[in-house]
KEFIDO-67452 format. One record per atom (N, C-alpha, C): x, y, z; residue in one letter. Coordinates in steps of 0.05 Angstrom, whole numbers, plus 5000, padded with zeros to 4 digits. Example, Ala and Ser with C-alpha at 12.3 -4.5 7.8 and 13.67 -1.06 7.14 Angstrom:
REM KEFIDO-67452
526448865156A/524649105156A/526449345156A/525749555142S/527349795143S/525850015157S/
END
This chain:
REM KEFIDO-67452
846768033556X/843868033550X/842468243568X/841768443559X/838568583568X/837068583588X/836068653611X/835168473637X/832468623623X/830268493624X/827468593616X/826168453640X/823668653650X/822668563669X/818968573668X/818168323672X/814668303663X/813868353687X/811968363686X/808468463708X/806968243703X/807067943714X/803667763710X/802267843732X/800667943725X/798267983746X/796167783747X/794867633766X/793667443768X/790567453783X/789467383767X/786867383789X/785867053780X/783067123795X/782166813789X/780466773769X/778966963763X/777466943740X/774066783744X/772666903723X/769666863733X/767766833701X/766166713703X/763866683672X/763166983665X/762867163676X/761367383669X/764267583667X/764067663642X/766467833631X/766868133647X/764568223654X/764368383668X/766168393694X/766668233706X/767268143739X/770168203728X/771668183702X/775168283707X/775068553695X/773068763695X/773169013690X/775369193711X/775169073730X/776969233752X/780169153749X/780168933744X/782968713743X/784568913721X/782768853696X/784268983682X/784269383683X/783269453697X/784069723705X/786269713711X/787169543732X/790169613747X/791469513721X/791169253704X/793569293690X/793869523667X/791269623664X/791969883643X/793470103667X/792970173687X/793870363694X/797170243706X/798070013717X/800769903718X/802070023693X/801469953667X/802269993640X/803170263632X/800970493644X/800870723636X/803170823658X/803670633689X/805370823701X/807770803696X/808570533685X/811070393672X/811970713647X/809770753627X/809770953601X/811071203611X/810171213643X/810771553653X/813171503672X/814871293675X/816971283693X/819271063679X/818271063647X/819470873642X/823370873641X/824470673640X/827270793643X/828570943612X/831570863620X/833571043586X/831670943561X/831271023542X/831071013515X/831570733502X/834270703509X/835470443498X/834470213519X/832870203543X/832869913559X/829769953543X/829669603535X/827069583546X/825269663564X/822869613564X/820569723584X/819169433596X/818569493615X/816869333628X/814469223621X/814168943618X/811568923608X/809568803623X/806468843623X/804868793638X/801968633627X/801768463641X/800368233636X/798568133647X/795568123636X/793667963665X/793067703650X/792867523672X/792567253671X/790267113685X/788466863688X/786566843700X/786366443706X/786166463739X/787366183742X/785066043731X/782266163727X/779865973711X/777966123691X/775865983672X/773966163663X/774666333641X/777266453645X/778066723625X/780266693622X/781366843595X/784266783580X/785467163585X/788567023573X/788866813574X/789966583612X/790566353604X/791466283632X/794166333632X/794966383661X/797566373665X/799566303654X/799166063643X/802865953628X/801365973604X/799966143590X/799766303558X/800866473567X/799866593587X/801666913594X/804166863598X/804966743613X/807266713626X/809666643601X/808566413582X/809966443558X/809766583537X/808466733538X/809067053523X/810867243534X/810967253555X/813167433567X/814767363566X/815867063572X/818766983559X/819167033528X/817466953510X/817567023483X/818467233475X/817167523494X/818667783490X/820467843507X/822467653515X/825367763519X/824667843557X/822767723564X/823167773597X/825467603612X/826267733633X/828067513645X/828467533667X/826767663675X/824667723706X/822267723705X/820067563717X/817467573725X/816067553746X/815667853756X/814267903786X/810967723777X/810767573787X/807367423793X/806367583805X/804467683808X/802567863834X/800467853835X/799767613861X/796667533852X/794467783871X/792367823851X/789668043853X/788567863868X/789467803887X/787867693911X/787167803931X/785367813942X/784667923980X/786167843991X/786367563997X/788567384014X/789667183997X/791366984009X/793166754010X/791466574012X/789366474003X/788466204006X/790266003994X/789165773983X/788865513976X/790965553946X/790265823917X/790565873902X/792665993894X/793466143920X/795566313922X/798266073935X/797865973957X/799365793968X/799865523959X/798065473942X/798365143927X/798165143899X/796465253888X/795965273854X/798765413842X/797765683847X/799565863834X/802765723843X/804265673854X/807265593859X/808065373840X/805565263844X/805964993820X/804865063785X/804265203787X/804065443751X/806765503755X/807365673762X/810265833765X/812065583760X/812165353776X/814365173777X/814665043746X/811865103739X/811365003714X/812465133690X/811265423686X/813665593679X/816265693680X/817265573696X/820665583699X/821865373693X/820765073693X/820764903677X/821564863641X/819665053631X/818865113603X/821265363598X/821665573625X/823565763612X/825365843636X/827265663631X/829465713661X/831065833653X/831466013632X/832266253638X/831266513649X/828966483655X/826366663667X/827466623692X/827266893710X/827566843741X/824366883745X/823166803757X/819766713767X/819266833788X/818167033801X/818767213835X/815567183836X/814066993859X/811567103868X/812167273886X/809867423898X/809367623904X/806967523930X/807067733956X/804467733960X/801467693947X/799567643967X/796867713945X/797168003961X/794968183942X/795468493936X/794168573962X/792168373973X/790068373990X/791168424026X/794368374019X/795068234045X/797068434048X/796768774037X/799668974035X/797069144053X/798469324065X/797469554078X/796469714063X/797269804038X/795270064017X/793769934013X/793669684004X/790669604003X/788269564028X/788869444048X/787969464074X/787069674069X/789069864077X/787470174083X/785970304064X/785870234042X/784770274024X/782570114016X/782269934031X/779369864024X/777869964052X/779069984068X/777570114100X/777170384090X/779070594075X/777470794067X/775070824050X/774070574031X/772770574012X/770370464024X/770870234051X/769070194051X/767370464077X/769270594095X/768270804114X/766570984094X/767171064071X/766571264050X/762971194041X/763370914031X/761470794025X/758570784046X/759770724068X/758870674095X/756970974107X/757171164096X/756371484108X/753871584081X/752171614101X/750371774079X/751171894073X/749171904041X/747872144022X/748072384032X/749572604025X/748772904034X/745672984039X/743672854024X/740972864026X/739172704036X/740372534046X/739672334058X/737972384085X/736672374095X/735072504123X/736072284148X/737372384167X/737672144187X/735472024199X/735571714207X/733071594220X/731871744249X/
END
């Protein structure tokens, strides 16, 4: 059998549709980097998925059983979190457990939250130093 390997990306999700405009950036651009590095011809491709633990669809084990549906049999979880709270350390393990349950031939891999890797760190310290500096036109006090 084929080793195919999914992307659930996870956030938490919010009433105002607006608030996963960014979420789903990364998974269009995950998708597009998969398109430009993808492997041989003959393997499948990687597929990528956002999911939302409230508020917004779909949730996790819709996602999660879609990607088994298309032939995954690896699924990196990677929750769009800042940190490891409550969601990351208690919710989410028990979704996952839930989904491996439903498809144990799925290997299930969480992941850090994204919040808690160094490119992001540093990358939000550059964004926010950037943010942080006047206007070229700006007149100092």
């Amino acid at each position: 059998m084929t080793s195919r390997l999914g992307i659930l990306l996870f956030a938490h999700g919010a009433r105002d549709p607006a608030w996963a405009q960014p979420f789903e950036a990364v998974a269009q651009r995950l998708a597009e980097r998969h398109a430009r590095h993808g492997g041989p011809p003959d393997t499948p491709g990687t597929l990528v998925t956002l999911a939302f633990l409230e508020f917004m669809s779909p949730d996790i084990g819709t996602a999660g059983d879609q990607l088994a549906a298309q032939g995954c049999t690896e699924v990196a979880v990677v929750p769009l979190f800042l940190g490891a709270g409550g969601h990351v350390r208690k919710d989410l393990p028990r979704l996952i457990g839930e989904l491996a349950v439903r498809h144990p031939g799925v290997r299930w891999r969480l992941s850090a939250a994204v919040g808690e890797t160094d490119i992001l760190i540093q990358g939000m310290a550059d964004a926010a130093w950037s943010l942080a500096q006047p206007a070229p036109d700006t007149p100092a006090p």
